[in-house]
C-alpha positions in Angstrom: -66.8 -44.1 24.4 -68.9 -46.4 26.7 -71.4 -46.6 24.0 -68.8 -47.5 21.0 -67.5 -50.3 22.9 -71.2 -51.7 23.7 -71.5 -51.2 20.0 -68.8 -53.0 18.9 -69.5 -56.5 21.4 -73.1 -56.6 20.3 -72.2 -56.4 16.5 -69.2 -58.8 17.4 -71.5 -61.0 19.1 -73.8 -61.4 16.2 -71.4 -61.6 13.2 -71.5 -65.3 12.1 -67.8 -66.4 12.1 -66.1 -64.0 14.5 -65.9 -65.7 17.4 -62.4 -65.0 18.3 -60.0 -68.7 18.3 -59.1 -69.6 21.9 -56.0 -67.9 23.1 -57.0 -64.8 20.7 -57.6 -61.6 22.4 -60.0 -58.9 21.2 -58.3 -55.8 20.9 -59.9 -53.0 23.6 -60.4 -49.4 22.5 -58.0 -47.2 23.4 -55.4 -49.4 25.2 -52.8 -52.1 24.6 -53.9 -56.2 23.9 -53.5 -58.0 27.0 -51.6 -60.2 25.1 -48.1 -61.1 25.2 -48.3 -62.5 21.2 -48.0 -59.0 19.9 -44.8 -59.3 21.0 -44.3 -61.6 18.0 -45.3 -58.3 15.9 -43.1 -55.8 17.3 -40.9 -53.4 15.3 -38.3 -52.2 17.7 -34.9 -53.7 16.8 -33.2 -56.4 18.4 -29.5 -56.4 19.4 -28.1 -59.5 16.9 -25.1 -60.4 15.0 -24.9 -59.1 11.7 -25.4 -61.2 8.7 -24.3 -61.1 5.7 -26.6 -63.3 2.8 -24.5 -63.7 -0.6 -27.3 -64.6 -3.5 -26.4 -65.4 -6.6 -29.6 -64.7 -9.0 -33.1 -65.8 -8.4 -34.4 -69.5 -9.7 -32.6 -72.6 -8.7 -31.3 -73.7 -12.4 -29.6 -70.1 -12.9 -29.3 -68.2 -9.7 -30.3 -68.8 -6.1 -32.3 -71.7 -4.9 -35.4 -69.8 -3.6 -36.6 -72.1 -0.8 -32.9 -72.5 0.5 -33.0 -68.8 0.4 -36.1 -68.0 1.9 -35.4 -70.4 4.4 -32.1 -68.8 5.7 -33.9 -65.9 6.2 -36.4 -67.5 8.2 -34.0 -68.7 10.5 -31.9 -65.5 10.3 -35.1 -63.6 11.5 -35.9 -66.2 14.1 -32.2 -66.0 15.9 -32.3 -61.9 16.0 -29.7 -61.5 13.3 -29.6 -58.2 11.7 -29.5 -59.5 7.7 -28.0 -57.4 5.0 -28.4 -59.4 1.8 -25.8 -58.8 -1.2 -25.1 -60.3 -4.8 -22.4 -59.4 -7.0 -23.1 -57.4 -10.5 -22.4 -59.5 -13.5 -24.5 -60.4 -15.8 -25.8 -64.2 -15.5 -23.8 -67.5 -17.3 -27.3 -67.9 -18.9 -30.9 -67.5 -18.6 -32.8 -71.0 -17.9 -36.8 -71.2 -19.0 -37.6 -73.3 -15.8 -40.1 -74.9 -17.1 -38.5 -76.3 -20.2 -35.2 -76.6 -18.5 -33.5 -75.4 -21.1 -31.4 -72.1 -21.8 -33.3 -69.1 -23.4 -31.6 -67.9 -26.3 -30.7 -64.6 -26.9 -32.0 -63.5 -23.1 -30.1 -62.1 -21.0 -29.8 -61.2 -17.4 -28.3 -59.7 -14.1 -27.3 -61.5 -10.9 -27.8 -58.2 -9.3 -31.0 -56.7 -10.7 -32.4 -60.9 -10.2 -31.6 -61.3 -6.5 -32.9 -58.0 -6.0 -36.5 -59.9 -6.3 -35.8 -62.2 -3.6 -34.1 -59.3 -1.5 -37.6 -57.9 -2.3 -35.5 -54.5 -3.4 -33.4 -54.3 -0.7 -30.1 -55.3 -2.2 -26.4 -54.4 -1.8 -23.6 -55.0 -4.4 -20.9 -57.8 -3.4 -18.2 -55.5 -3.6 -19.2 -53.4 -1.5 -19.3 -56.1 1.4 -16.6 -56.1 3.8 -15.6 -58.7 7.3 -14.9 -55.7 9.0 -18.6 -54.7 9.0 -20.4 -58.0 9.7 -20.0 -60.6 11.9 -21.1 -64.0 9.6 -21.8 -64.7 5.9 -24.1 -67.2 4.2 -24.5 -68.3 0.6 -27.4 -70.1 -0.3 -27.2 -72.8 -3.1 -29.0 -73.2 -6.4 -26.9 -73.6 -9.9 -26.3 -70.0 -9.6 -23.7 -70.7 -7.2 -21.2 -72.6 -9.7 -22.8 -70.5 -12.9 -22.6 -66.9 -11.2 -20.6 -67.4 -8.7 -18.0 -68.9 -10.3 -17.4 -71.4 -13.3 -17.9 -75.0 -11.2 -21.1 -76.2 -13.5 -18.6 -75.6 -16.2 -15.2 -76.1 -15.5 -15.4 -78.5 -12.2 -12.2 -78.0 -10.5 -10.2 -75.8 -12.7 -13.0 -73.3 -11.9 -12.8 -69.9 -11.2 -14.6 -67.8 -8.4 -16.2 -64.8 -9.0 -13.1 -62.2 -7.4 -15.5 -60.4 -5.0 -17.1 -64.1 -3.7 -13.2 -65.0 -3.3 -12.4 -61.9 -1.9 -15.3 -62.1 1.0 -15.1 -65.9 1.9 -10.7 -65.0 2.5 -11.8 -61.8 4.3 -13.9 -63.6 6.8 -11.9 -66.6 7.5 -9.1 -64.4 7.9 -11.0 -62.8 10.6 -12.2 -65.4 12.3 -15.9 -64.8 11.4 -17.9 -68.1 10.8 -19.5 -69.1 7.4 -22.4 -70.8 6.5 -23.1 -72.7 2.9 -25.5 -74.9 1.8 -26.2 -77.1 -1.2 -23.5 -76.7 -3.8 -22.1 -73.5 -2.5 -19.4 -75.2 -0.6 -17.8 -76.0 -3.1 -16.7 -72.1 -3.2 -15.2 -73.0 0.1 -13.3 -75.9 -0.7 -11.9 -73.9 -3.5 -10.8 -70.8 -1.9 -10.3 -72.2 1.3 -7.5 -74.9 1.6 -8.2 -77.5 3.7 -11.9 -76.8 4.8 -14.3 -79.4 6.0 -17.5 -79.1 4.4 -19.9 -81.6 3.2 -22.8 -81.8 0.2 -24.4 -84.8 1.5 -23.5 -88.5 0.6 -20.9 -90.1 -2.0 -22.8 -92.2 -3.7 -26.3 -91.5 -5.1 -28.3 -94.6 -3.7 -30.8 -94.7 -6.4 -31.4 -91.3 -6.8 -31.8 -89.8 -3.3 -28.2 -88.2 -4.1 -28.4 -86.9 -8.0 -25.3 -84.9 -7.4 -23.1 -87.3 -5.2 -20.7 -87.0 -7.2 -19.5 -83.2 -6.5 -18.0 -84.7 -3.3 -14.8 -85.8 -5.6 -14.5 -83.0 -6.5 -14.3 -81.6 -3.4 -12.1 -84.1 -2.6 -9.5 -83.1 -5.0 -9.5 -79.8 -4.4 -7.8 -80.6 -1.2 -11.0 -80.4 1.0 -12.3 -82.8 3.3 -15.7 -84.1 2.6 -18.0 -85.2 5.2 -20.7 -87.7 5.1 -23.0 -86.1 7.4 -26.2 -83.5 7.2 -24.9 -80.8 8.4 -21.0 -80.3 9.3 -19.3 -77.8 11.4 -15.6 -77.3 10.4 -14.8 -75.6 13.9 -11.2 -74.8 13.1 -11.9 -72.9 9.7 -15.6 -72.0 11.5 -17.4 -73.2 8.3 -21.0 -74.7 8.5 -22.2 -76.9 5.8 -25.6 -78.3 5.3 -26.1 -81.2 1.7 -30.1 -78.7 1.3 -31.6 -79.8 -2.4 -28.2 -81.5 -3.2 -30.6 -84.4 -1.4 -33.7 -85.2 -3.2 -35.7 -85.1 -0.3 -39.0 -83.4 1.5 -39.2 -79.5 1.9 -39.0 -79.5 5.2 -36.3 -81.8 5.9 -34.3 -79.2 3.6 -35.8 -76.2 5.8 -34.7 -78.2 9.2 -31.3 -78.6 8.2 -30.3 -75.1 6.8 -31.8 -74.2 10.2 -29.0 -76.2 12.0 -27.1 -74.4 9.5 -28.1 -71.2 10.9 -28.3 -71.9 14.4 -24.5 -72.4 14.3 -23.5 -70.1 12.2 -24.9 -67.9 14.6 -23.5 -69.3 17.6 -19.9 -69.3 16.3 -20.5 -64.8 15.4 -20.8 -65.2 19.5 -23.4 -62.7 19.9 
């Protein structure tokens, strides 16, 4: 064994490029890295609360916003939660071509079967989601949110929501178990939920910054309160709001607020 490990320095010593980066440990045989980064790595599970993620397809201009869903992941993973991730199975409003931004014709698709791909297989369906066995949900934005989710992007106000989505978001609030949206999903919330605070960003779209400024009306008249803030915590209803890619604005200013979104969200599960 001696001789394997004076193998191993000499050949590491000599290998152009190998020298490890400072702070970087070199792995000895036949024990554990000094190190207390692999802790970062390890696979034993952590106590968390348990968090429910509601997608609604896969590509922001028909299903989930990918970025605002990867993102509340990130954070999800980060805060210890333990993240079950669930879509509902209907079959998509449409199918967009996202480069052409326009509908495919004659294509079809399934919410399910889609957010499966960002779930990377590891998909549950909405109806099968219950308050009783989680302690917070979250629905990412994207258009699939008022096409799949319900009928917003077609109907505005006089919109339907998708029974299982209505269903889950009465079933937690009931409870008392906090829920987080983002982007245009809150609008499910001011739907369902009478009276909720929530907010999409800013009222007016100040040259662009704010294409969709004008969903806060809406809001509005469905009896919601809208807030003019970056992230809003309706404590009495425990619903956390955050404006995401309903702001035209830098990645990770998007990433940053979703993770206030989180953070909350995860302090008001109280575990």
């Amino acid at each position: 064994m001696a001789a394997l490990r004076a193998l191993a320095a000499s050949r590491l010593a000599v290998t152009p490029g190998f020298a490890p980066r400072p702070g970087l440990w070199l792995l000895p045989f036949g024990g554990p890295a000094p190190s207390s980064r692999a802790a970062l790595h390890a696979s034993a599970p952590r106590p968390g609360p348990r968090v429910a993620v509601v997608l609604s397809g896969c590509g922001v201009y028909d299903g989930t916003e990918l970025h605002e869903a990867s993102s509340i992941l990130v954070h999800l993973s980060r805060g210890g939660a333990e993240v079950q991730i669930f879509a509902p199975d209907v079959p998509q409003m449409h199918v967009i071509d996202h480069i052409k931004g326009q509908p495919s014709e004659g294509e079809t698709r399934n919410v399910l079967t889609e957010s499966a791909r960002i779930a990377r297989g590891k998909i549950t369906n909405l109806a099968k989601l219950t308050a009783v066995n989680h302690d917070a949900a979250i629905f990412p934005g994207g258009f699939g949110a008022a096409k799949n989710l319900s009928t917003f992007a077609v109907d505005g106000g006089t919109c339907k929501v998708n029974r299982d989505v209505e269903r889950v978001l009465k079933e937690f609030h009931q409870a008392r178990k906090p829920i987080g949206l983002c982007c245009i999903a809150p609008v499910l919330a001011a739907k369902v939920l009478r009276g909720v605070e929530v907010t999409v960003g800013h009222e007016q779209e100040e040259g662009g910054k704010w294409p969709h400024a004008g969903t806060a009306e809406v809001i509005k008249a469905l009896g919601a309160k809208h807030c003019v803030v970056d992230a809003h915590v309706d404590q009495k209803n425990k619903v956390v709001t955050t404006p995401a890619f309903m702001c035209d604005t830098a990645l990770h200013h998007i990433h940053d607020g979703i993770g206030a979104m989180v953070q909350k969200v995860l302090e008001l599960a109280g575990r």
